[in-house]
N, C-alpha and C positions, 0 to 999 in steps of 0.2 A: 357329516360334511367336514371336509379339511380345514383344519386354519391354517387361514392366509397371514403370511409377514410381511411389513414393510420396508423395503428397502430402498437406501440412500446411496446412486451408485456416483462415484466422481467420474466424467470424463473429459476427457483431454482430445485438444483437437476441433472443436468447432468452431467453426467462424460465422455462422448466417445459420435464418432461420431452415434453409434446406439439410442443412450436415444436421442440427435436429432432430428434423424431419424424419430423415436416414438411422440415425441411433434409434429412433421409437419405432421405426417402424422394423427394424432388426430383432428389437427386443420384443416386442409385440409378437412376433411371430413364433416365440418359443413357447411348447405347448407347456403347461404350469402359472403363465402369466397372464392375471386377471387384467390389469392396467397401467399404463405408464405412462408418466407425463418427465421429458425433457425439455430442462431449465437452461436454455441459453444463457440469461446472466450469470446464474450462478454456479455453471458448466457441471452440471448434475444430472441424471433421476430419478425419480422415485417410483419406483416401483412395488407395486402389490402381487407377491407368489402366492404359489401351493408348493412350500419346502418339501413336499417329497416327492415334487416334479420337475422341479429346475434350482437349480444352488448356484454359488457365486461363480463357478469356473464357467458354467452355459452361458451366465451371462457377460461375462469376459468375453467370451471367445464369438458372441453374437455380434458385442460392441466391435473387437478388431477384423471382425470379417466385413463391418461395413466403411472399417478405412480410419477406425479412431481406437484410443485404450482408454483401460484403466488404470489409473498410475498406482503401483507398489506401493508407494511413501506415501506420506502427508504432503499436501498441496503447502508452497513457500504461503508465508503469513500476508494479509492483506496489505502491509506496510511496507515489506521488503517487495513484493510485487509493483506496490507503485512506484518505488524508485527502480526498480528492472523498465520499468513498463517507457519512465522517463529517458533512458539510455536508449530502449529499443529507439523510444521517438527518431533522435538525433541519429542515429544508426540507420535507421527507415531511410531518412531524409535523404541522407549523404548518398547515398547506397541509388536508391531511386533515379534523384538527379542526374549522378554519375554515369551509370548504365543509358538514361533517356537522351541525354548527349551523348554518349558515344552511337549508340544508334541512332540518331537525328544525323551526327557526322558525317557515319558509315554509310547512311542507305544515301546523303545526299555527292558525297565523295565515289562513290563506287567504289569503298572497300569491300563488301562483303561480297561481291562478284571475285574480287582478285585473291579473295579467301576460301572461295569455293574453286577457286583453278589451283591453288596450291597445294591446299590439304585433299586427300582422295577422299570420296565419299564413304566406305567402309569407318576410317576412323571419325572421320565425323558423325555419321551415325551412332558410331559407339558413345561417343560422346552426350549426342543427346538422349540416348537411350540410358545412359548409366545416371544422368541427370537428372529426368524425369522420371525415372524407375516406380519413385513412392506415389506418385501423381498417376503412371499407369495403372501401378497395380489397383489402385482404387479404381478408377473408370472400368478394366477388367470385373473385379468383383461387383462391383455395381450393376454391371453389364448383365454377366451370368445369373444375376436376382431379380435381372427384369426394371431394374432401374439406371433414370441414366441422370446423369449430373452433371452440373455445371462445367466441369473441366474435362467433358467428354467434348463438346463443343474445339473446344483447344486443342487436345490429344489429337482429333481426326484431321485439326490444322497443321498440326504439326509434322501427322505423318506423313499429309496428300504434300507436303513441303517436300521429304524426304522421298516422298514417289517419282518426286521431278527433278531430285537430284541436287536440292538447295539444301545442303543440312546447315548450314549458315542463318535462316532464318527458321527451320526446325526448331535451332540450338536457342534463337531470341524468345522464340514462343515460348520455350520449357522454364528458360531466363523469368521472362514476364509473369507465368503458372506461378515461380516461387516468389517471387516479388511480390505478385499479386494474392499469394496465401497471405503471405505476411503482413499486408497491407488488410487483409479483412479482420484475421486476426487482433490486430492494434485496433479497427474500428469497434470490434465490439470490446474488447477491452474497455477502450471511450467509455462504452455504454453501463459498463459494470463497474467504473471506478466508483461511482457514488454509492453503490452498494458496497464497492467490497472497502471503501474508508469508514461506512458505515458500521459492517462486522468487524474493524478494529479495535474497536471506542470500547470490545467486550473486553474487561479483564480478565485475563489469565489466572489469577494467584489471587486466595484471599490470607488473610489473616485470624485465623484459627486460636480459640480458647479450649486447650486441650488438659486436661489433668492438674492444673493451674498453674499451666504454661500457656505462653501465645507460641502460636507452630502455624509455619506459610506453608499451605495445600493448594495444588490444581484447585481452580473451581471446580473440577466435575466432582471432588473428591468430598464437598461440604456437604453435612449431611444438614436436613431440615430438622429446627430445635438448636442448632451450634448456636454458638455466640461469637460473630464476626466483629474483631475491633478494628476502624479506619480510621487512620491516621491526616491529618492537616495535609492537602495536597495531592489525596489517594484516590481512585475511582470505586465506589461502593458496588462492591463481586454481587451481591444476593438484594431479593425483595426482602425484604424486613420490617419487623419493629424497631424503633429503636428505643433501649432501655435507659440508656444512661448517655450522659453527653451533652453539647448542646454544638451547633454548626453549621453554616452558609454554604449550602447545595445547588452546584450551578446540576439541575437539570435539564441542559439541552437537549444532551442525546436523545431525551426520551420527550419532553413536549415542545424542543423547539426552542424554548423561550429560554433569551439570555441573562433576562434578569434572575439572580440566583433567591431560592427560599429559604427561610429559619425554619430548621428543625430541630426538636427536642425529644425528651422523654416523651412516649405515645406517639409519636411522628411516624408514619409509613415513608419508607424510601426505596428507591430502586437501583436495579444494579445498571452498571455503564455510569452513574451518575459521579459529581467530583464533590469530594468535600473539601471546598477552597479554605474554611478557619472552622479549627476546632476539631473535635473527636469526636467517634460515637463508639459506641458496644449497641449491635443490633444484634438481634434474636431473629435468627432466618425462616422464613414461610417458603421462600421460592426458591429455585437454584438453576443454573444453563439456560435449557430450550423452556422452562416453564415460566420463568419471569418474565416481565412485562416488556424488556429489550429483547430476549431471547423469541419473543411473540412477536415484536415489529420483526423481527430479523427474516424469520421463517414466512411471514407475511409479505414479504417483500421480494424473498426469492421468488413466493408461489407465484406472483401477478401474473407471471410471464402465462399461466395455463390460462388467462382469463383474456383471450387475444380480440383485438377491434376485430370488427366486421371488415374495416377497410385492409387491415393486416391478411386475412383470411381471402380476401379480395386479391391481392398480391400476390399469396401465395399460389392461389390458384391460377393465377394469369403466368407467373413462372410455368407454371408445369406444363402450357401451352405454348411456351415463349420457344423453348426450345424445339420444336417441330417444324414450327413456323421459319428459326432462323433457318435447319438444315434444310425445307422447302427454298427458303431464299438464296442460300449456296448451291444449290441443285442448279436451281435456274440460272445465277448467273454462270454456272459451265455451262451450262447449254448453250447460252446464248453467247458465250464468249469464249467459249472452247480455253478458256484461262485459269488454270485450277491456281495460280497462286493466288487469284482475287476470288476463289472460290472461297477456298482456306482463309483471307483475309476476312470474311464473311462468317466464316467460324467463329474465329480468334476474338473479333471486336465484339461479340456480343457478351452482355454484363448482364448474363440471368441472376446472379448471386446479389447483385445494386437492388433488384427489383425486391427480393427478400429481407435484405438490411434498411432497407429505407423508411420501415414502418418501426418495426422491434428497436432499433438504435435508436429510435427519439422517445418511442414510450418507456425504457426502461432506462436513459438519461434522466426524464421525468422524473417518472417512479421512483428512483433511487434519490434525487436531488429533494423530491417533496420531503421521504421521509426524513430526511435529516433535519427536518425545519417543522416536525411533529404533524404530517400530515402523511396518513397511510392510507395508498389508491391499491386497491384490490387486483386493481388489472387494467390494460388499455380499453376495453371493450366499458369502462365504466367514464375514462377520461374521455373516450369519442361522445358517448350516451352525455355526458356534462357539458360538453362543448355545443350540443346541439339542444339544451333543455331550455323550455320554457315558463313554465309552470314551477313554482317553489312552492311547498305546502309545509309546515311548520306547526311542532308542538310547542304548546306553554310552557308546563313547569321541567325547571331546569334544561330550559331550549332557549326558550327567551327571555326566562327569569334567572337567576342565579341559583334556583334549587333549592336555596336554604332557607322557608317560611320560617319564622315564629308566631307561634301561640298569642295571639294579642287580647283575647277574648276568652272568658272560661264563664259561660252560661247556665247555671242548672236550670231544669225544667219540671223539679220535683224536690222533694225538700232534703236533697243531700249538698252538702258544701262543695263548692268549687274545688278543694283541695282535695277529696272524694273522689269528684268525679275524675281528674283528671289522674291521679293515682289509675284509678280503674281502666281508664282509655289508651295509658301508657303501659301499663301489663299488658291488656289484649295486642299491643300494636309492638309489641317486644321483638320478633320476629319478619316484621312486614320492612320490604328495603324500599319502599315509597317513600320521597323526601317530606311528606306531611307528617309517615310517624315516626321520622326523624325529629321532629319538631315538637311534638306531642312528645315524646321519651325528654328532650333537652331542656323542656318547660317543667316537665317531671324532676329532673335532676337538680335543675336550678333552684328548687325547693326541697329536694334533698326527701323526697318521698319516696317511701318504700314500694318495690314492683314485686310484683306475685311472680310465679311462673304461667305460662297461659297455658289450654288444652284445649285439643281437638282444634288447632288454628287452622283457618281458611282462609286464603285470599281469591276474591269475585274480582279478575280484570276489571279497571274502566269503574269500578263500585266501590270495594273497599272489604273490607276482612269483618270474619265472624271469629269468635275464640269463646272457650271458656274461662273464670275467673273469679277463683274463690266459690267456684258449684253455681254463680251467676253465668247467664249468656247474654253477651256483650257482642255490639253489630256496632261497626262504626263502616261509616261511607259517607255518600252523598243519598239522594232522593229518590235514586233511582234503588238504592240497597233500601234504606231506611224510610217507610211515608213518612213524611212532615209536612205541615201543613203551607202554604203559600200563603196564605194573606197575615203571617206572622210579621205584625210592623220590623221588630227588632231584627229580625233574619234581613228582611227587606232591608234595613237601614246600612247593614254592616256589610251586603252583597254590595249595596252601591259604592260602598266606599272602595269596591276592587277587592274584599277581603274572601278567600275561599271559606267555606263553612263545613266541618267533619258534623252530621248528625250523631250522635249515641242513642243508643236502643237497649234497655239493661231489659233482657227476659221480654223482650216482644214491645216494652213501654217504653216510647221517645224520653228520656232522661237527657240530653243536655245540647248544648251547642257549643263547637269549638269553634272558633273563627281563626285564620292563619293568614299572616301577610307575606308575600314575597316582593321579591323585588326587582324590576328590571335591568337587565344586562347595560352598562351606560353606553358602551358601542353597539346595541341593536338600531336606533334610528340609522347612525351615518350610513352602516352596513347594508341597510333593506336600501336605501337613497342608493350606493352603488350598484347594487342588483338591478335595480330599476334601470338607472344609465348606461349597464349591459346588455340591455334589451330582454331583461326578464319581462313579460307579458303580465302575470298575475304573479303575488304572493297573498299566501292565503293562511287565517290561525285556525287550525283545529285544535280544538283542546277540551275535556270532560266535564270542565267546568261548569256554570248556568249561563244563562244569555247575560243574564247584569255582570257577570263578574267578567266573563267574555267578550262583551262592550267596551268593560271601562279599559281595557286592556289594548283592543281592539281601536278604538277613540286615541291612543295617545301615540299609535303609529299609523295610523290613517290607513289599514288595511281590511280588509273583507274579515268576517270569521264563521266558522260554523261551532256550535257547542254542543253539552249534553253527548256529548259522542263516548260509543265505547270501542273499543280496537276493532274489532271489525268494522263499526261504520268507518274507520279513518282507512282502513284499505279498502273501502266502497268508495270511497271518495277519489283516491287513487287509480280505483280503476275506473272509474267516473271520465277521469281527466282522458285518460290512458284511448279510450274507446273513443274518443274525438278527436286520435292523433294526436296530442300533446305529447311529452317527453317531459315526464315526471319526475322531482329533485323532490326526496321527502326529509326534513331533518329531524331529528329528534335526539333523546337521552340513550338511546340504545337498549333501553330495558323494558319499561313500558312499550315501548315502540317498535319492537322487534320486527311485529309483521308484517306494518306498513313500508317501514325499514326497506325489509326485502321485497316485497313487492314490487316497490316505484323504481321506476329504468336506475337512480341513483338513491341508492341512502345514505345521509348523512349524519353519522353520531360523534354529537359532540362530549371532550372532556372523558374521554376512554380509556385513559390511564389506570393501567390496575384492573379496570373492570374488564372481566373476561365474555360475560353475556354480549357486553356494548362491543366488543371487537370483532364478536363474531358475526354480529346480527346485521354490520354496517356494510355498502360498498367500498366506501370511504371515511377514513377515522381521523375526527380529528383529537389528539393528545390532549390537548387543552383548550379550556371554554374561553371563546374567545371569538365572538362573530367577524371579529374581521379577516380574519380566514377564510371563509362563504366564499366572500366576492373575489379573496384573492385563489382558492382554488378552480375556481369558475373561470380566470384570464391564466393558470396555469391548463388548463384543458385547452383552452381557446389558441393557446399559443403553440403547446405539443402538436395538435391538428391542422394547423397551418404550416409547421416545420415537415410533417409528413408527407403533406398535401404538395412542398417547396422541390420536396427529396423524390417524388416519387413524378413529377412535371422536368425536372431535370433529368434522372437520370428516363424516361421516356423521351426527351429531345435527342437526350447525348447518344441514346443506342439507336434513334431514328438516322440523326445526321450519319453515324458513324455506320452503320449498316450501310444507308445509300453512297457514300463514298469508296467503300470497299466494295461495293458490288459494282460499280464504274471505273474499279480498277485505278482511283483516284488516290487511297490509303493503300500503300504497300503492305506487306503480312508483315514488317518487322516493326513500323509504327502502328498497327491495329495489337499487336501484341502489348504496347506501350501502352497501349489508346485504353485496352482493358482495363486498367487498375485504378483510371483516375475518379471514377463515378463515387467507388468508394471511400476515396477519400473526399471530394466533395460533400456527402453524405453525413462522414462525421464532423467534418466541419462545419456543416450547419449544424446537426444536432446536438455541438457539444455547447452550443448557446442554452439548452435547455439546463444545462448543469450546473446554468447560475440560475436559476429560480430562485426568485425573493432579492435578490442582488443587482436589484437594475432591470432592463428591460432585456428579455430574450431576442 
């Protein structure tokens, strides 16, 4: 079997989810090509070959045969884009205006009648013919592939203009075509700036300890092991350790939050991040597309594959839009033996509004959330949020803070506490559960020595087996380990809320650990807004025992289930699921994986760094921090109301505007006009999503 490569192709040229459309289904059709997915926001895509069946020149030349390229160069930086982007605006404007008066003028003046007795039709033809050249030839090629587009609608406006001897409003229609490119253009623009200020934030350049020299490299150029020194002021290029140093790190970029952290020696830090005072020398783990920015980045492009239903809904209503309208042109020549209100009938229809109307708001979202440490996987997971009811929610490190300690060290046989726990933090050496985080740190903080373990096993949902010192060492709960239940002291220390590790040295219950955690101080507020959202149920599942699960349970006033292992918690999930509900599951991302993905949304919180919790989530949140919940929850709610706003508008405005030109009411030189404004209406509403968190959308 061949191996397939992946490729990352740029293109140039799309404006809406249809020119997309068009690109994939161009490239799709070259044989060698297993799949491909076209990134509107991040004008890309990615393609998976068979390199001894298709190479980059096939698929160049697939992409420019459907009316778009590849560009030669490097794409201008995110930054100098915005400010191009800023000038178009003003440019648009002027431009726009200008043109829509003079034709408001003309058609009410009767100039463009005294312009079509002046100039002869031949050169006016040429005219519009040499003007919309780039715009035919695509509906051409489109044509001959069996596809027909948006500005096929136009073109046949234009021509039946020119059949009757008006190249005057030909000429307006081809006018409006580039107007109205440019005009969709700038709208998805809109939709990517939050992304692409986003991939600015990466630094270019680190600073390199070479030979025992400092020497500034491309970042692509750091190797993993360097030693990156950042200076007071600098944005930190690499994930890292850091060795030496000490300094106040605004990480926004990466979790949002503005208040900045103290790092030191043994501190992980991330690249994109700023080190506002102080230096470090960090020792690099990650570098580009494998760091933890480099991960939201690539996550953020991808969303766009992960489309709403109601997007999907759109788009298929497009592909019918257009049949419909040219049935509606048909009829009114019949009926009106009037081909210029025919052709106006063309002209004014805005199939391309019906495809921007969904994509422009969720990938404003998208791009505005992640900047604020909140990464949505895709629209198709903010629709599914905006319509959930059901919240289902793990304990540790969901609703606690994750970091128990050791409050309790019990033998059960005549070895000393300091024994046993020695013995419970070797076998747990290995295990990334935040209990033998806690276990190893109670270790440490006595400065006991750890064995190496063998033959380690971790039982999901139970708890781990190892060897240790030629002993076999079982540490879990009740369900890994029997222990007995009418044990006062277990009893005493479960009610207190305290979770209990049993140890089992060689088959023989030897000890009890007791660990305390502790709850998140913004989970009450945050479950109190869910609630006033009209969540229906929130519910604790967690492995814990009913006593410990109670007391937990009692001091938020919600339902719980216990004793569960990962599969009961995706039993439960589809429990919900099978009743109709629209399930939100949160969890740590790790333990949680599969309930995670199961439920219509997963939520993993505090993901930073963690590569499992990124992948496992719908939705990531950066940082632990429940009051994000409720505020992702009125970011869904709000994206789906701007769609629902965009897609009831630009449905009125092609109702109105259709029935006016088909009554011969809208001339073909203001339904030309008339095209381009849905658009901008469009962005202008969605670009209120691009303040998320800054007010109200």
């Amino acid at each position: 079997m061949a191996k397939t490569q992946l490729l990352e192709v740029p293109i140039q040229g799309m404006d809406c989810a249809e020119c997309a459309l068009h690109v994939q289904q161009a490239i799709a059709d070259l044989p060698g090509v297993e799949s491909v997915h076209v990134l509107l926001s991040s004008e890309k895509a990615i393609v998976r070959v068979d390199p001894t069946r298709v190479d980059w020149s096939a698929i160049r030349k697939a992409v420019e045969s459907a009316g778009y390229s590849i560009p030669d160069s490097a794409v201008p930086s995110a930054a100098s884009a915005g400010a191009f982007t800023r000038r178009v605006r003003m440019l648009l404007a002027l431009v726009f205006s200008g043109v829509l008066i003079i034709v408001v003028a003309g058609e009410w003046l009767g100039l463009f009648e005294k312009l079509n007795e002046l100039v002869p039709l031949p050169i006016g033809a040429a005219f519009v013919i040499v003007g919309g050249f780039p715009v035919f030839r695509n509906v051409v090629r489109a044509a001959l592939k069996r596809r027909i587009t948006a500005h096929a609608l136009m073109t046949t406006g234009a021509m039946a203009a020119l059949a009757v001897g008006d190249w005057v409003a030909a000429a307006i229609v081809v006018v409006f075509m580039r107007v109205g490119d440019a005009i969709e253009r700038f709208t998805a623009e809109g939709a990517r700036r939050a992304v692409k200020e986003l991939i600015a934030m990466a630094p270019q350049t680190a600073r390199v300890e070479r030979n025992g020299a400092e020497v500034e490299v491309p970042v692509t150029e750091v190797q993993v092991g360097e030693i990156v020194v950042v200076r007071p002021g600098e944005r930190i290029p690499v994930d890292g350790e850091v060795i030496a140093g000490h300094a106040t790190v605004d990480q926004s970029a990466i979790t949002g939050e503005s208040m900045p952290v103290e790092v030191a020696r043994g501190s992980h830090v991330f690249a994109a991040t700023i080190a506002k005072l102080g230096s470090l020398r960090v020792k690099t783990l990650r570098v580009g597309a494998d760091t933890t920015f480099g991960r939201v980045i690539k996550m953020v492009e991808e969303a766009e594959a992960h489309r709403a239903d109601v997007q999907r809904l759109a788009d298929r209503f497009s592909a019918y839009y257009m049949p419909v309208v040219a049935g509606i042109a048909a009829l009114t020549f019949l009926i009106s033996r009037n081909p210029l209100a025919a052709a106006a009938v063309l002209v004014v229809a805005c199939s391309c509004s019906f495809a921007l109307a969904t994509p422009v708001a969720m990938l404003a979202s998208i791009g505005a959330s992640a900047k604020r440490g909140v990464l949505i996987k895709g629209g198709k997971y903010l629709e599914a949020l905006a319509r959930a009811d059901v919240v289902l929610v793990d304990k540790t490190g969901t609703l606690t803070l994750g970091r128990p300690q050791i409050t309790d060290v019990v033998p059960l046989n005549d070895m000393s506490p300091s024994e046993i726990l020695a013995l419970a933090a070797s076998a747990e050496r290995y295990s990334e559960h935040p209990l033998a985080e806690a276990v190893r740190e109670a270790a440490r903080a006595q400065h006991l020595p750890l064995a190496d373990p063998q033959d380690f096993e971790v039982i999901p949902g139970m708890g781990i087996r190892a060897r240790v010192n030629g002993h076999r060492v079982t540490i879990g709960n009740r369900r890994l380990v029997p222990a007995p239940e009418s044990l006062p002291l277990a009893r005493q220390l479960e009610e207190q809320g305290k979770t209990l590790l049993w140890v089992a040295l060689n088959g023989e219950l030897a000890a009890i650990l007791a660990a305390a955690d502790t709850l998140r101080p913004e989970v009450p507020a945050a479950l109190a807004e869910l609630r006033a959202l009209g969540i229906q149920r929130v519910e604790l599942l967690t492995g814990d025992n009913e006593r410990v699960a109670a007391a937990l349970a009692g001091k938020l006033g919600v339902p719980y289930r216990a004793n569960l292992l990962p599969e009961d918690k995706i039993q439960v999930v589809k429990d919900y699921q099978a009743k109709g509900h629209v399930v939100v599951m949160i969890g740590d991302g790790v333990n949680d994986a599969p309930a995670l993905a199961q439920a219509d949304v997963g939520i993993a919180m505090g993901v930073a760094g963690t590569d499992i919790a990124m992948e496992a989530a719908h939705i990531a949140l950066m940082r632990e921090d429940w009051r994000l919940i409720p505020e992702v929850l009125r970011i869904a709610r709000r994206t789906m109301g701007v769609v629902r706003m965009n897609l009831a508008f630009t449905a009125i405005y092609n109702l109105v505007g259709l029935t006016l030109a088909a009554l011969g009411i809208l001339p073909l030189t203001l339904a030309a006009a008339a095209q381009s404004l849905p658009d901008l209406g469009i962005l202008a509403n969605s670009a209120r999503l691009l303040r998320q968190g800054h007010g109200s959308a």
